[in-house]
N, C-alpha and C positions, 0 to 999 in steps of 0.2 A: 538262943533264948526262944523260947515257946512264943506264939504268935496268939496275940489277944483276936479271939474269931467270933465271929458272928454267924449261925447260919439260919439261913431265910425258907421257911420252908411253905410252898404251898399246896396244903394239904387235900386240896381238890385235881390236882394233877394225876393224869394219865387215868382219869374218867375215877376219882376218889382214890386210886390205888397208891396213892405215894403216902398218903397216912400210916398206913403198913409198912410199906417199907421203911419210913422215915423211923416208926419204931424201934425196927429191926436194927436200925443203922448204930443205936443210942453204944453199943458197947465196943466200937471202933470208937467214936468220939473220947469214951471214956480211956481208953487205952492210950492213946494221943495226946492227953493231955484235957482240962475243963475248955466247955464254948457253951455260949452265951445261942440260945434260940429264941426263934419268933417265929409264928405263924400269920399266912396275912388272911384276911377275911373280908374284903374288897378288892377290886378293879385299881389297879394303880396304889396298890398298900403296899409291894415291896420296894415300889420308887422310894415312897418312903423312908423305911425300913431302913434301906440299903445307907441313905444321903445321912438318916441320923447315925447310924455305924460308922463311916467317915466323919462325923462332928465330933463322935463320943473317942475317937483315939483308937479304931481297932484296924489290927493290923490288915485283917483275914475276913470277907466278908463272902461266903459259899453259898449258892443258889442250888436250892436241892427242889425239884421242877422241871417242866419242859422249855419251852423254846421261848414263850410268853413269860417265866417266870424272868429268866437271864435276861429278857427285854430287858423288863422292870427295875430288875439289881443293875443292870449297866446303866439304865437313865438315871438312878438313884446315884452313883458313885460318879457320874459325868458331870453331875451338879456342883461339885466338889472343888477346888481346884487341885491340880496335877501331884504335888506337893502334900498335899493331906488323901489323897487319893489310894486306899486299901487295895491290896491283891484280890481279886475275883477267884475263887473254886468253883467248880460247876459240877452236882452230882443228877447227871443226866436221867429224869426219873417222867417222863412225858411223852406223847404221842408221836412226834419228830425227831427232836433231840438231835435238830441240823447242825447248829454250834459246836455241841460236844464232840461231834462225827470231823467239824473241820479240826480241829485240833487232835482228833487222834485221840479220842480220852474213853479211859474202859468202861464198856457198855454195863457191865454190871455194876449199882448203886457201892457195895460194898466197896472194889474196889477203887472207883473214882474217888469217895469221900476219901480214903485212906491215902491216896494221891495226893489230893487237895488238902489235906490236912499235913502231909509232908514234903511235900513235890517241890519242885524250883519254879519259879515266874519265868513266863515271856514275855516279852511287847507282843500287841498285836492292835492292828488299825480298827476307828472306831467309824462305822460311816452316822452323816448329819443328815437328814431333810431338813429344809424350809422351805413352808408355802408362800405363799404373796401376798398371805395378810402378815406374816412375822412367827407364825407357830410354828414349834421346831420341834424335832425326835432325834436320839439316837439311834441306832440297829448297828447291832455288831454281826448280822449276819447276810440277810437280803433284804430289799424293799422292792414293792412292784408295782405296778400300776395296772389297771384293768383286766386280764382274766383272772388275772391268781389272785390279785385280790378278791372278785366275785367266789374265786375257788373255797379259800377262806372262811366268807363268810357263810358259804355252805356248809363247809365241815360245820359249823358251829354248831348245825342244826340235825347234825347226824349222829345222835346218842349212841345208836345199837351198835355201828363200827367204831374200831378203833385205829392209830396207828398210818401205815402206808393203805391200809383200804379204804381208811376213810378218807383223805385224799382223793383218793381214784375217784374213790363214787362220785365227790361233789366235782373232778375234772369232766366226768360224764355228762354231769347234771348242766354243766356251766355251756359245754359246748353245746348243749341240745336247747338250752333256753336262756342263753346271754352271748348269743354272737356279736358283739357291740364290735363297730371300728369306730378308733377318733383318728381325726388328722391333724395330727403335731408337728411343732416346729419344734425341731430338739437341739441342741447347741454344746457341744462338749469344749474341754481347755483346747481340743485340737482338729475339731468337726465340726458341722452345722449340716443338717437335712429337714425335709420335709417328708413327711411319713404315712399313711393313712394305716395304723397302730391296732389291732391284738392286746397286744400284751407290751412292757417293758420290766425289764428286772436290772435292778442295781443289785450286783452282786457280792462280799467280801466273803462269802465262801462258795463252796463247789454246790451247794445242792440244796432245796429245802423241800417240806412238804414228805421228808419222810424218805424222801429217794430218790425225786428228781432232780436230775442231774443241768440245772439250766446255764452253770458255768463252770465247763469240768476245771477248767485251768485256772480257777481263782482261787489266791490263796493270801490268808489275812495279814498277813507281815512282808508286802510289799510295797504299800502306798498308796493303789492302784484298788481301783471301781474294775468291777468288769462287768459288763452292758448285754444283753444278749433282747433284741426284740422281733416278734412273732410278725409282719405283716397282713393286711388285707388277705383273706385266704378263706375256702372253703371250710363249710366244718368236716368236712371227709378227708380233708387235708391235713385238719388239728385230730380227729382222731390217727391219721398216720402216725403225725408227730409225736403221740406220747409213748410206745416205745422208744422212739427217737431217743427223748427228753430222759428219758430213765438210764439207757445207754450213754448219756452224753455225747448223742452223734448228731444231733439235729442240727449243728453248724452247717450239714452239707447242703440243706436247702436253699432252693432263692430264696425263700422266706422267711429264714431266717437270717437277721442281720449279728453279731458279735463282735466287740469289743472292748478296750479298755480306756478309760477317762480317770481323772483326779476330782473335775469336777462337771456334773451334767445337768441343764436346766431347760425346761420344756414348757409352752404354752400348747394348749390343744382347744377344740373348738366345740366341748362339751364337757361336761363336768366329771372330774377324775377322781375316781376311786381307788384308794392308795392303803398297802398295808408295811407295817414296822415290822419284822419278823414274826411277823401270821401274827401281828395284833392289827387292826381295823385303825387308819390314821384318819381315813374319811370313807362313807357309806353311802348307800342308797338317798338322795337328798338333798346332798352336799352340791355345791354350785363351784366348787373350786375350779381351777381352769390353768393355774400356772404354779408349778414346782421346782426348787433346785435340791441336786443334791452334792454331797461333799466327802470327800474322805481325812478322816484325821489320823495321820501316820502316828503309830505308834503310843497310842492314847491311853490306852490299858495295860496292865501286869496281867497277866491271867497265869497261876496254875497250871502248868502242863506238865513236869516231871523229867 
């Protein structure tokens, strides 16, 4: 039986370019069978989107976007309970497109839709934040705390590149003008340290930001967080580190610390800047100071083929 589908499309993805493609994509769809679109046109409209496509009975709810759109569509379908909970498609059409890269899913729009509109479900784990007032995120792919979030919110502001350079650049930017340390107390289901912190990345897939490699060994259908954090360190040091981080070899430093937790929760002694797969959980301002984070095995169907 044909799958009642939804797909979610944001049409400002991969700097306007996914409009056009989204076009091009309309005669696969039609070939497949009819689906039900929506474009969003706000900040948090495919959470939306997504939550009323699981109220309305469809089977198939496909995120055609980057890395920020699949945010959206999995906070939207998490909402949900498990039970009314639609299959996810992802047609990788964004700057990053970390997610689609952990699952293996083909780089070209044409054929992922076509996947996604035909392919078989997997389980795959969902990770949770919550901060310490009670506000909580999905990410189905990394969350970070302190540089790559400042990394982030630099891309944000780098129209002219696109892709893995624009990354780089605002990595550049961040080391040269946000060398922050905090110093955390961090507490996993089977660790506790004191830390004076860089960076930390909660990981459920191998890489984000387009190509780096912050947790080569992580992979989303095992249960398992995987941790990896930068230490106190020069910035001569963190320029080392980024081919490191692109290789996946930066475990061999002292500085860097790696592993794997179910569940990790930290207080630090200055206000933490945290991102949901490269969407902004908290910014410049923010006075936050203590975060937990969670893995929920097996939480999602996703489309892989």
């Amino acid at each position: 039986m044909p799958r009642k589908t939804k797909l979610i499309l944001n049409p400002i993805a991969d700097m306007g370019r996914a409009w056009k493609v989204a076009n091009d994509l309309r005669p696969i769809v039609a070939e497949y069978g009819a689906a039900d679109w929506s474009g969003t046109v706000y900040p948090g409209h495919a959470t939306e989107l997504a939550r009323q496509a699981a109220l309305q009975g469809y089977d198939l709810v496909v995120a055609l976007g980057g890395d920020g759109t699949v945010h959206e569509v999995v906070n939207g379908l998490m909402q949900v309970p498990a039970a009314q909970r639609p299959l996810l498609g992802v047609v990788p059409v964004g700057s990053g497109n970390d997610f689609a890269h952990a699952l293996n899913l083909p780089s070209r729009p044409d054929h992922a839709l076509a996947l996604a509109l035909n392919g078989a479900p997997v389980s795959v784990d969902i990770g949770l934040l919550t901060d310490e007032h009670g506000r909580q995120e999905y990410f189905d792919n990394t969350a970070g705390i302190g540089f790559d979030t400042v990394v982030t919110i630099r891309s944000h502001k780098l129209p002219i590149v696109r892709g893995f350079l624009m990354y780089l650049t605002a990595v550049i930017q961040t080391i040269l003008l946000n060398h922050d340390v905090a110093q955390m107390h961090i507490e996993t289901d089977n660790e506790t340290w004191d830390q004076g912190t860089l960076m930390l990345a909660l990981c459920n897939g191998p890489r984000e930001g387009g190509g780096f490699r912050i947790a080569p060994q992580a992979v989303n259908n095992d249960g398992l967080l995987n941790y990896a954090t930068i230490t106190a360190c020069s910035r001569l040091t963190m320029f080392r580190l980024i081919p490191e981080v692109m290789n996946g070899t930066h475990g061999r430093f002292k500085e860097v610390r790696l592993g794997t937790c179910r569940t990790l929760a930290l207080k630090s002694d200055r206000p933490l800047y945290v991102h949901a797969d490269g969407e902004i959980f908290t910014s410049f301002g923010s006075n936050l100071r203590g975060i937990r984070f969670e893995i929920i095995p097996g939480a999602l169907q996703v489309v892989r083929g």
